[in-house]
N, CA, C and O atoms as CSV, one atom per row, in Angstrom:
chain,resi,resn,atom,element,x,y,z
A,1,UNK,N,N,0.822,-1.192,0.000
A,1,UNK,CA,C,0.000,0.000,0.000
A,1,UNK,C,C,0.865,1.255,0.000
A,1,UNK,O,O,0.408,2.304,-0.453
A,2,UNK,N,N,2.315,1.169,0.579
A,2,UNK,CA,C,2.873,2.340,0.669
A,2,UNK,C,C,3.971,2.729,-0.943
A,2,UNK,O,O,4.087,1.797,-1.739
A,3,UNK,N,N,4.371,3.490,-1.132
A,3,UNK,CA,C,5.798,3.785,-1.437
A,3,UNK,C,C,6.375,3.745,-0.716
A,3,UNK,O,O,5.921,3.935,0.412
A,4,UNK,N,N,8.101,3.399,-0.965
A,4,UNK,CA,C,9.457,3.626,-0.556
A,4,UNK,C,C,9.358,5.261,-0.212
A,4,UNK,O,O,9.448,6.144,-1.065
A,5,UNK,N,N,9.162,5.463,1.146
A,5,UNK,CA,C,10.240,6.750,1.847
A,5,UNK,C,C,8.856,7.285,1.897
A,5,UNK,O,O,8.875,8.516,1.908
A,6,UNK,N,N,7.682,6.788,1.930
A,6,UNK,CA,C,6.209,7.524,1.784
A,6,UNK,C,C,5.917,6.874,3.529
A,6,UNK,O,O,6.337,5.804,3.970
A,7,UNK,N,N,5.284,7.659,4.086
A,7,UNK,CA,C,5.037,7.700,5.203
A,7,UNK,C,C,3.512,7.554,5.827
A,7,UNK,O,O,2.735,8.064,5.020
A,8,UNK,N,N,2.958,7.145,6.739
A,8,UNK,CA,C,1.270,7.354,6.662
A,8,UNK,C,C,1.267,8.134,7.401
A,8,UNK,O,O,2.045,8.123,8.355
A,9,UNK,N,N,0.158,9.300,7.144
A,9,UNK,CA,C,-0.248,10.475,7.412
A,9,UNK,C,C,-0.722,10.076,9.149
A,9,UNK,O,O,-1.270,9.049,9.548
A,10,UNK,N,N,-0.399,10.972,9.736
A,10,UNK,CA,C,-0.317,11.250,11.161
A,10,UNK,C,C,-0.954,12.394,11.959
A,10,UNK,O,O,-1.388,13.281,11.224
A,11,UNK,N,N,-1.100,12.577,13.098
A,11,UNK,CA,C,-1.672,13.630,13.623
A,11,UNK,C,C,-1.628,14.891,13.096
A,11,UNK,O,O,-2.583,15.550,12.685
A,12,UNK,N,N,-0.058,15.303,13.139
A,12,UNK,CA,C,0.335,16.401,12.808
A,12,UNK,C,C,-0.086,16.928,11.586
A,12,UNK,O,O,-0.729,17.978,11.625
A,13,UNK,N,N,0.245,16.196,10.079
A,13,UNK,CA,C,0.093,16.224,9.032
A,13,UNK,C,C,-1.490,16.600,8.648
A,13,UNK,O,O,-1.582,17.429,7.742
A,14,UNK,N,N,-2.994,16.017,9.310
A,14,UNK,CA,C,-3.965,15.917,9.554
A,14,UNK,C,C,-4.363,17.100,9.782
A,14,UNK,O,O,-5.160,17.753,9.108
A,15,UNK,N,N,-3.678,17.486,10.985
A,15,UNK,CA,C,-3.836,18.789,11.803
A,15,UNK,C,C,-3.760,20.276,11.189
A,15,UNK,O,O,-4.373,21.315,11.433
A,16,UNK,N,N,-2.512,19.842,10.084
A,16,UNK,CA,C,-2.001,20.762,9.194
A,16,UNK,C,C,-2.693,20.954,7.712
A,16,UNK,O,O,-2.064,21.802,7.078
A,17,UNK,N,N,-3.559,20.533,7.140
A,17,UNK,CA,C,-4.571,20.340,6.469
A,17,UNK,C,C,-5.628,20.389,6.905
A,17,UNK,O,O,-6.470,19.968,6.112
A,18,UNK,N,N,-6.138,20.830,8.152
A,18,UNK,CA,C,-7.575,21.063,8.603
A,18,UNK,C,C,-8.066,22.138,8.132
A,18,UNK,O,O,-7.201,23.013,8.137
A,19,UNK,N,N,-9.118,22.521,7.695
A,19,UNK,CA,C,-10.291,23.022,6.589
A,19,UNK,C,C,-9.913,23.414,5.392
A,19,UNK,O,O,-10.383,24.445,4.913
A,20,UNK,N,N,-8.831,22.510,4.592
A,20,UNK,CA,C,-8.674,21.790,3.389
A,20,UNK,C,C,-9.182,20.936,2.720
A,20,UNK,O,O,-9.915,20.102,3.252
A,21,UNK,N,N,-8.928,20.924,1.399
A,21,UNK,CA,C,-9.678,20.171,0.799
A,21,UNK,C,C,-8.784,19.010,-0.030
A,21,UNK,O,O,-8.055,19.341,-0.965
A,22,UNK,N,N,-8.930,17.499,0.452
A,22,UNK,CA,C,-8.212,16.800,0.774
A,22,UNK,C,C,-8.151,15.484,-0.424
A,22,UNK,O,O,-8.917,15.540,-1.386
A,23,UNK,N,N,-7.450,14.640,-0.311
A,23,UNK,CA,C,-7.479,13.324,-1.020
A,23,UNK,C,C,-7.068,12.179,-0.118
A,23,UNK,O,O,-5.948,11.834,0.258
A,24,UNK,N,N,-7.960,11.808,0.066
A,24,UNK,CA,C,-7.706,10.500,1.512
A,24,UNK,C,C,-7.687,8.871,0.794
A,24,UNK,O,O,-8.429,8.373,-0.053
A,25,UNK,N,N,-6.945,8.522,1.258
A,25,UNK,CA,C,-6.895,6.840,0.686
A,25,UNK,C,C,-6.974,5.661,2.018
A,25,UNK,O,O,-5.899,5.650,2.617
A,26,UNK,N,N,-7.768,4.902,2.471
A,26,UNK,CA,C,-7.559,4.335,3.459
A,26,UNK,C,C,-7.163,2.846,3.280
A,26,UNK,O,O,-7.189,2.245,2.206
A,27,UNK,N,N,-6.932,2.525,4.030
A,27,UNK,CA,C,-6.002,0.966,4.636
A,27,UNK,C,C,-7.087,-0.060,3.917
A,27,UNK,O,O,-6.726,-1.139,3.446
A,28,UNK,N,N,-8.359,0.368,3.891
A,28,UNK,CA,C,-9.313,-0.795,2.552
A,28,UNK,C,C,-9.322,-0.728,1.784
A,28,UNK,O,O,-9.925,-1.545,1.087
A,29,UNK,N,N,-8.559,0.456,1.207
A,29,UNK,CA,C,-8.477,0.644,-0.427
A,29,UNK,C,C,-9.487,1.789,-0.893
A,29,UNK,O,O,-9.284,2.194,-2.038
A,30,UNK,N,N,-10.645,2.435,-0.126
A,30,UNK,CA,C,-11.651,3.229,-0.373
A,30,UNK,C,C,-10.735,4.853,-0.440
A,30,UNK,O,O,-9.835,5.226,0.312
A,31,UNK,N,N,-11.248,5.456,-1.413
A,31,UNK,CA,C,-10.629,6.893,-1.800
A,31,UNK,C,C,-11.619,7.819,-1.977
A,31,UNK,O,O,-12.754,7.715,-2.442
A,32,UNK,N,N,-11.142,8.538,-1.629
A,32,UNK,CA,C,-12.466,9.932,-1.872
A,32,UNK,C,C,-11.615,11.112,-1.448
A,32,UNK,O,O,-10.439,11.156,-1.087
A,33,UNK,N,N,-12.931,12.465,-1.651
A,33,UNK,CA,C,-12.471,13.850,-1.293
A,33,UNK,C,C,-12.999,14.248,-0.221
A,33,UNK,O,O,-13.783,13.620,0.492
A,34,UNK,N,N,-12.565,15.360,-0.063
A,34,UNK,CA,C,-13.369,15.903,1.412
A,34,UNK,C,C,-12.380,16.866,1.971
A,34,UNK,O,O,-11.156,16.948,1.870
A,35,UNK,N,N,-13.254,17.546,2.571
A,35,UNK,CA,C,-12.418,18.462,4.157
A,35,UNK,C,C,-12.718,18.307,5.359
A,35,UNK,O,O,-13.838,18.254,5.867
A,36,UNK,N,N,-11.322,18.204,6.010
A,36,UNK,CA,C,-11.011,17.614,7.301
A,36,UNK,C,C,-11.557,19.325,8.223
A,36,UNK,O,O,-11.349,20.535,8.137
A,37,UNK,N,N,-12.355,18.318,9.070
A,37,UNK,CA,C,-13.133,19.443,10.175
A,37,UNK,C,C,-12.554,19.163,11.328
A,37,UNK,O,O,-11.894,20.106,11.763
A,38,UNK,N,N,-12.560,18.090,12.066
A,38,UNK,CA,C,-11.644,18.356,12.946
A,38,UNK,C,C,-10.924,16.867,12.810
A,38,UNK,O,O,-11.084,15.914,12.048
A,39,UNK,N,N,-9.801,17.227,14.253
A,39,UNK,CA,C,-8.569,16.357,14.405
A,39,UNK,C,C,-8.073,16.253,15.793
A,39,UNK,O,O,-7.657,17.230,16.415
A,40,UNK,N,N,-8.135,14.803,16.366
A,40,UNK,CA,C,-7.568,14.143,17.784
A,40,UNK,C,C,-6.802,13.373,17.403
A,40,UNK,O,O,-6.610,13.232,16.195
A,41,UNK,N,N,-5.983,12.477,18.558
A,41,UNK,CA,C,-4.993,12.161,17.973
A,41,UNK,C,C,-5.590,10.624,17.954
A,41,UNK,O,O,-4.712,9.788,18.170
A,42,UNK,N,N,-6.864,10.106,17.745
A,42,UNK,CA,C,-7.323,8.563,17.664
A,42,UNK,C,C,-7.577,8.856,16.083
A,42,UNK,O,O,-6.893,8.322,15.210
A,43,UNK,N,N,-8.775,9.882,15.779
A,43,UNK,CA,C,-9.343,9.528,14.595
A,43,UNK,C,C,-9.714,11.335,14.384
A,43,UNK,O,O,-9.630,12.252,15.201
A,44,UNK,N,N,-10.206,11.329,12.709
A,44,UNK,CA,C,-10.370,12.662,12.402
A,44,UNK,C,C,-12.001,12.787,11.603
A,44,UNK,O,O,-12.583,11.942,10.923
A,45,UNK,N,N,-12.311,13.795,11.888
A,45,UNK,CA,C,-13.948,14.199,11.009
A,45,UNK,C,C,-13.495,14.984,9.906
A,45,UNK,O,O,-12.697,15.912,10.037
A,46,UNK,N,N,-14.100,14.548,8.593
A,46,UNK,CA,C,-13.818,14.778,7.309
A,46,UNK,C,C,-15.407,14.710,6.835
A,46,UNK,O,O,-16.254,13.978,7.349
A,47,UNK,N,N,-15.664,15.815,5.526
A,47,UNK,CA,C,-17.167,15.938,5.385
A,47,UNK,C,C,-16.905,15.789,3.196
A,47,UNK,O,O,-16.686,16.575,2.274
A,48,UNK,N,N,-17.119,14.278,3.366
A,48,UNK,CA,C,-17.006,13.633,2.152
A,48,UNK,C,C,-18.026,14.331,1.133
A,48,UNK,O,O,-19.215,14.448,1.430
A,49,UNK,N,N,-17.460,14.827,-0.184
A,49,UNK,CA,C,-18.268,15.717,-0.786
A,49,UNK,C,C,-18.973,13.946,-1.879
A,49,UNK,O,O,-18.460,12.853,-2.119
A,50,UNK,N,N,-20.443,14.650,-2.245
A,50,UNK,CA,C,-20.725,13.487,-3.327
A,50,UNK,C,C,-21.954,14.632,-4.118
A,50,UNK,O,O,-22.844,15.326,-3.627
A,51,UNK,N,N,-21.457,14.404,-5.644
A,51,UNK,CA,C,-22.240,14.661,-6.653
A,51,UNK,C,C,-23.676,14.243,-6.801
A,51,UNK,O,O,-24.057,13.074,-6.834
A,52,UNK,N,N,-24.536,15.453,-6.898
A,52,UNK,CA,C,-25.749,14.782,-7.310
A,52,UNK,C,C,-26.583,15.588,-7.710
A,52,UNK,O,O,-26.734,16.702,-7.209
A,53,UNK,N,N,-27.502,14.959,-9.048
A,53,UNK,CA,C,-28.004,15.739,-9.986
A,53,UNK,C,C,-29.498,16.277,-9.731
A,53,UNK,O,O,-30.496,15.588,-9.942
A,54,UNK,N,N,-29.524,17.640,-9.236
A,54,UNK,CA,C,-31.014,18.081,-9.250
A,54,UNK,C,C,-32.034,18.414,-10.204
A,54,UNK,O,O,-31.568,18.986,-11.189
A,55,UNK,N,N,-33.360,18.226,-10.228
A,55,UNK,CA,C,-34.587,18.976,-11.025
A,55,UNK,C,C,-34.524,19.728,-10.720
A,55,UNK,O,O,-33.716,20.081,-9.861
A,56,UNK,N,N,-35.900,20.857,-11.617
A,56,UNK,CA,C,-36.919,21.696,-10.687
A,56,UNK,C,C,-37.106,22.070,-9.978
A,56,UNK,O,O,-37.257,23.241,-9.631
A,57,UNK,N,N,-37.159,21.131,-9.514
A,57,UNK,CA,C,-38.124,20.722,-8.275
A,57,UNK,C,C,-37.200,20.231,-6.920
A,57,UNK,O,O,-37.782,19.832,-5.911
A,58,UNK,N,N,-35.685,20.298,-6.990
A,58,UNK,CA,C,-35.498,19.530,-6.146
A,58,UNK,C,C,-34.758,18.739,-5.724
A,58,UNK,O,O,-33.651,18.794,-5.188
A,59,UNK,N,N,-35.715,17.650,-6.106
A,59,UNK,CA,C,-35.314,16.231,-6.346
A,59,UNK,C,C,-34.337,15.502,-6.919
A,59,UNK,O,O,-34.592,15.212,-8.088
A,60,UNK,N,N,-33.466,15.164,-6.570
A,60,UNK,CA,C,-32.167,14.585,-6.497
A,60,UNK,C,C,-32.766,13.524,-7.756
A,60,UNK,O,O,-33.948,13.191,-7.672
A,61,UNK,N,N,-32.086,13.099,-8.703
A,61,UNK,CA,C,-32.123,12.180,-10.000
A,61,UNK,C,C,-30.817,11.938,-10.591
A,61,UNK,O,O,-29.762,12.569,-10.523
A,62,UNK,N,N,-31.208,10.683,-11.292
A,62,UNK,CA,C,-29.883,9.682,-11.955
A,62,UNK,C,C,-30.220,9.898,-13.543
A,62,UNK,O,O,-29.466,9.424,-14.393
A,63,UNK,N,N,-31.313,10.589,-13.873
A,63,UNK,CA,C,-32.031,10.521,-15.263
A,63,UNK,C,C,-31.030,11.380,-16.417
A,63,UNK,O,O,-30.928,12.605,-16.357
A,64,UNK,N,N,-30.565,10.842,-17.099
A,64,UNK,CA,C,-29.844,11.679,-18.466
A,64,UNK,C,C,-30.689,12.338,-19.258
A,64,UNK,O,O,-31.719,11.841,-19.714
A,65,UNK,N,N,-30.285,13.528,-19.471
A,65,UNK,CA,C,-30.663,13.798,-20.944
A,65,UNK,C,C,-29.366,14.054,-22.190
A,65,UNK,O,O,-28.160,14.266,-22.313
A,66,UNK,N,N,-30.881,13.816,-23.102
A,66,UNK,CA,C,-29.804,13.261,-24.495
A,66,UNK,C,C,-29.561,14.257,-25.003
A,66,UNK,O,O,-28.419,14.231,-25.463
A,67,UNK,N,N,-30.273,15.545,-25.236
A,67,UNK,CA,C,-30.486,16.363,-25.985
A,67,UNK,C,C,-31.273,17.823,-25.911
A,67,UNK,O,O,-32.490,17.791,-26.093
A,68,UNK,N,N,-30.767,18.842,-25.705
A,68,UNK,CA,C,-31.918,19.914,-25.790
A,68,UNK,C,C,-31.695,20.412,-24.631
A,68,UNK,O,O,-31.112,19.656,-23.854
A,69,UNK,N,N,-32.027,21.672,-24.168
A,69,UNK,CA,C,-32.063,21.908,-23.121
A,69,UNK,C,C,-30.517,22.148,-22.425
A,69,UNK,O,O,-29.486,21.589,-22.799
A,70,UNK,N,N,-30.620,22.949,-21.517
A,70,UNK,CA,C,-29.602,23.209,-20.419
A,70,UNK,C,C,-29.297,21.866,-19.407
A,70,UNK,O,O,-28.446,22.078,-18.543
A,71,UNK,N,N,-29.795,20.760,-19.427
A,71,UNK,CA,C,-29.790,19.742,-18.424
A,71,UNK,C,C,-29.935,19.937,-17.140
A,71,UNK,O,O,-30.537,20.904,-16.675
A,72,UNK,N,N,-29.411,19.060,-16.481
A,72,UNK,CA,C,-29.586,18.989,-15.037
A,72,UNK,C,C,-28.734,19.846,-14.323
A,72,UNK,O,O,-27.573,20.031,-14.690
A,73,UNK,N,N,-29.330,20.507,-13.107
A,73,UNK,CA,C,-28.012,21.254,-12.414
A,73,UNK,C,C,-27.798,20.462,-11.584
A,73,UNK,O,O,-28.599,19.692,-11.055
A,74,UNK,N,N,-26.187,20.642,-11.315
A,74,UNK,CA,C,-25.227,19.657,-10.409
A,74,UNK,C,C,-25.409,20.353,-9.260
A,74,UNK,O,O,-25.648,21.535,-9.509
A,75,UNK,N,N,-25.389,20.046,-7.857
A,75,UNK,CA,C,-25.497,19.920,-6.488
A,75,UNK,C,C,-24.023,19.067,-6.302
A,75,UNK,O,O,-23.567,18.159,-6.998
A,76,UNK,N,N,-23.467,19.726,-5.085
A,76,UNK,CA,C,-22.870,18.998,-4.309
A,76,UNK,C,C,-22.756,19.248,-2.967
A,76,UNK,O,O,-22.548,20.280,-2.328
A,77,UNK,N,N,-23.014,17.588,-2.527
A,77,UNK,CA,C,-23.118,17.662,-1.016
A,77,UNK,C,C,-22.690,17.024,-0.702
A,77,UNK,O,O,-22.313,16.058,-1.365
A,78,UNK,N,N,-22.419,17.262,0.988
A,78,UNK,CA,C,-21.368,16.681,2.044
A,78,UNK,C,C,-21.952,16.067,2.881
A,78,UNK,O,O,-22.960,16.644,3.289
A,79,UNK,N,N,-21.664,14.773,3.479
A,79,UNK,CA,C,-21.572,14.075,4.072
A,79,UNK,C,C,-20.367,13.864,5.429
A,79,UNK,O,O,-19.181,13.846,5.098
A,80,UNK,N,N,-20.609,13.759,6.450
A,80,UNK,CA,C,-20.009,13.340,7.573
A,80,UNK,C,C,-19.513,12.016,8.091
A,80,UNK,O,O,-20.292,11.133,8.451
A,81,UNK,N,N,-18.044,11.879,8.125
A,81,UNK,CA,C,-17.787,10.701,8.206
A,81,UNK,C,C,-16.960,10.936,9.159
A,81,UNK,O,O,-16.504,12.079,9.125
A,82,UNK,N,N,-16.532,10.173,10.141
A,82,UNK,CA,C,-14.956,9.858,11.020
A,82,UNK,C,C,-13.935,8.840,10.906
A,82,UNK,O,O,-13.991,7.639,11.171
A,83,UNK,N,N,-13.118,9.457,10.521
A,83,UNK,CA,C,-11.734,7.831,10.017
A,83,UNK,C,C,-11.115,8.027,11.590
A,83,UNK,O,O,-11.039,8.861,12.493
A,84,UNK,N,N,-10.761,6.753,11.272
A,84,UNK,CA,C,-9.673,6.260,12.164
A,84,UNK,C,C,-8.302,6.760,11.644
A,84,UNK,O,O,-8.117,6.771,10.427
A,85,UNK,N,N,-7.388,7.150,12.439
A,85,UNK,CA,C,-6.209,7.912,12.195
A,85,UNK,C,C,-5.145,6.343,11.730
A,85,UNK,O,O,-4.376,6.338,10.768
A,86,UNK,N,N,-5.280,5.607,12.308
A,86,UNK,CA,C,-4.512,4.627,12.052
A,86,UNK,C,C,-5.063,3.657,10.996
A,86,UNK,O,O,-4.529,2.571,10.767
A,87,UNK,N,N,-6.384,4.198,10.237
A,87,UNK,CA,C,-6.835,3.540,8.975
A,87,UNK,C,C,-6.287,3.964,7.566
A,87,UNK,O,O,-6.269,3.417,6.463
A,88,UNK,N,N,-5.803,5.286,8.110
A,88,UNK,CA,C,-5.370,6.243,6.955
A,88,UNK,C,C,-4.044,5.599,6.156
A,88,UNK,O,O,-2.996,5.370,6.760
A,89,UNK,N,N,-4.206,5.348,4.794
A,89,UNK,CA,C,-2.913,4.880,4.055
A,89,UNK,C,C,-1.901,6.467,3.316
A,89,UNK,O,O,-0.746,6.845,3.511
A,90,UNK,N,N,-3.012,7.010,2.472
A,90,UNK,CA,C,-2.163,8.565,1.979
A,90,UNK,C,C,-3.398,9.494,2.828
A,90,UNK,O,O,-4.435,9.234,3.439
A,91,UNK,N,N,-2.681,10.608,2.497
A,91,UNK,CA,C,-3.631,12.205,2.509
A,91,UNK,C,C,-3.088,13.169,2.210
A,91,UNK,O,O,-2.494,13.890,3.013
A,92,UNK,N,N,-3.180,13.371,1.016
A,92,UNK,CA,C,-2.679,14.561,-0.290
A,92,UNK,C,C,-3.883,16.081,-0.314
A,92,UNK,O,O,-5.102,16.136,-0.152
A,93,UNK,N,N,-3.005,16.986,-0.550
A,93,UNK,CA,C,-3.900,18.252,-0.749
A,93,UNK,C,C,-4.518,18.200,-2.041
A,93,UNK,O,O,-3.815,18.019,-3.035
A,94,UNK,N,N,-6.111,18.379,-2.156
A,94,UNK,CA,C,-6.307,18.574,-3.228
A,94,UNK,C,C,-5.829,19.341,-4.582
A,94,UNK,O,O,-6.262,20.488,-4.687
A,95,UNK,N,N,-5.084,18.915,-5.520
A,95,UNK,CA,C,-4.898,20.384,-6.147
A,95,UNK,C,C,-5.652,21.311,-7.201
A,95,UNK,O,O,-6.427,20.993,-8.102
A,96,UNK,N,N,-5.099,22.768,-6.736
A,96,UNK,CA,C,-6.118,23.803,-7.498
A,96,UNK,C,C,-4.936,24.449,-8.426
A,96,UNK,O,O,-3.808,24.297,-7.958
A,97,UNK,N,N,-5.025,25.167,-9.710
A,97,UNK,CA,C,-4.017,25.875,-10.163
A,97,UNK,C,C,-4.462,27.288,-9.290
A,97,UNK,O,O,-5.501,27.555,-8.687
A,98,UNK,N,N,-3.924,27.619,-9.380
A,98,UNK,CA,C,-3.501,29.936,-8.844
A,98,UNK,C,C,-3.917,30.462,-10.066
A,98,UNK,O,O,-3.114,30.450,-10.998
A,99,UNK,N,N,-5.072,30.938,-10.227
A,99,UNK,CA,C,-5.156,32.232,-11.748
A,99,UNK,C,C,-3.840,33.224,-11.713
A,99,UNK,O,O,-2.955,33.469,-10.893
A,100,UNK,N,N,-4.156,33.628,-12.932
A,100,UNK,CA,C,-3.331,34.551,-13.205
A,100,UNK,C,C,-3.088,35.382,-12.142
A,100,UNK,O,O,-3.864,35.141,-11.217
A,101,UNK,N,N,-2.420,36.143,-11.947
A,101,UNK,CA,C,-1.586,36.892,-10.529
A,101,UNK,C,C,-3.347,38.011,-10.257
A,101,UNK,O,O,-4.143,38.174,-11.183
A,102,UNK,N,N,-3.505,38.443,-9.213
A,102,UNK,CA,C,-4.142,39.120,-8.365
A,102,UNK,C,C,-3.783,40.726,-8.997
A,102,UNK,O,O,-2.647,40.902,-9.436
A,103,UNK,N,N,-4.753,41.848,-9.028
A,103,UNK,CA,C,-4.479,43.134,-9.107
A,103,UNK,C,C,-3.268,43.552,-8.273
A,103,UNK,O,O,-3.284,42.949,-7.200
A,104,UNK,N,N,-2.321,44.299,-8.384
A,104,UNK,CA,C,-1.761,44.831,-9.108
A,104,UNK,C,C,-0.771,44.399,-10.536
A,104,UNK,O,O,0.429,44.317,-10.275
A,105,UNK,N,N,-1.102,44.162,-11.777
A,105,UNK,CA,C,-0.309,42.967,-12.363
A,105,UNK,C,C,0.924,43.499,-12.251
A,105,UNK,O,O,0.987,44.729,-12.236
A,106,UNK,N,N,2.286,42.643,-12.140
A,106,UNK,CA,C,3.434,43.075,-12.468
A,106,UNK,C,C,3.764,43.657,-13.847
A,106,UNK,O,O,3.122,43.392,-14.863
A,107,UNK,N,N,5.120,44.706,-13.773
A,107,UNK,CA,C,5.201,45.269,-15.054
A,107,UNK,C,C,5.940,44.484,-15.892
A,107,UNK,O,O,6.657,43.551,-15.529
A,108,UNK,N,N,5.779,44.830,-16.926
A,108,UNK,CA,C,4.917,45.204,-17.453
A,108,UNK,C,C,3.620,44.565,-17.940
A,108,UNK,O,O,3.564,43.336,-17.907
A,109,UNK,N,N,2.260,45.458,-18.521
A,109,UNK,CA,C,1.538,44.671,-18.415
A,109,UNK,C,C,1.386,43.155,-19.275
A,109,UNK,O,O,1.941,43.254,-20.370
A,110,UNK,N,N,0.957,42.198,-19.114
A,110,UNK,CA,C,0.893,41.096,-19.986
A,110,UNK,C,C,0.974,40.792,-21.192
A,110,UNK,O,O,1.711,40.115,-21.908
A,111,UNK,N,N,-0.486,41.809,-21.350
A,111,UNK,CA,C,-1.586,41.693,-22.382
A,111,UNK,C,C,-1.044,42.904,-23.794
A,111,UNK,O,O,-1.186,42.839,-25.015
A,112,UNK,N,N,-0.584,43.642,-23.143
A,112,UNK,CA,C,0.132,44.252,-24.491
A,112,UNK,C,C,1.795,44.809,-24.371
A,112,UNK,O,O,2.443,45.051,-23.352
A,113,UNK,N,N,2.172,44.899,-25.718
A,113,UNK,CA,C,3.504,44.978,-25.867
A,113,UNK,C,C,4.082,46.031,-26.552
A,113,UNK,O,O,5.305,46.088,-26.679
């Protein structure tokens, strides 16, 4: 389950990623996302995100469409789970890219020359 020189994630590491958004792999082989809410040193609360497609109306559905239309809007929701600290095999930061730099842009500007 491990790599060479790869380590299993520990209190600290846990601790240091709390209200991040995470990539957890556990000791059964089960993987998912989520952010870690809190952290002791037995086990940690993580709020597992899961996709799911709304109507109208609502109502959560598995139904495709083929054609036409704007489709279904996506929902996502979280779920509450607690791992065991010593179930944990990896726990990687999710990654995001950085947009382009923040106002003030450096000089000169980018976009023209």
């Amino acid at each position: 389950m491990h790599q060479q020189g790869q380590m299993k994630p520990n209190y600290n590491q846990c601790n240091k990623f709390k209200y991040y958004h995470v990539m957890v792999k556990t000791e059964d082989g089960r993987s998912f996302d989520g952010i870690i809410t809190d952290v002791n040193h037995e086990k940690m609360t993580i709020l597992i995100s899961e996709d799911v497609t709304v109507d109208e109306n609502g109502n959560s559905t598995d139904d495709r469409q083929y054609y036409g239309g704007y489709g279904r809007r996506r929902a996502r929701r979280f779920r509450r789970e607690v791992l065991p600290l010593a179930g944990l095999a990896t726990l990687a930061l999710f990654p995001y890219l950085t947009p382009y730099p923040y106002y003030p842009y450096p000089s000169p500007y980018p976009y023209y020359y």
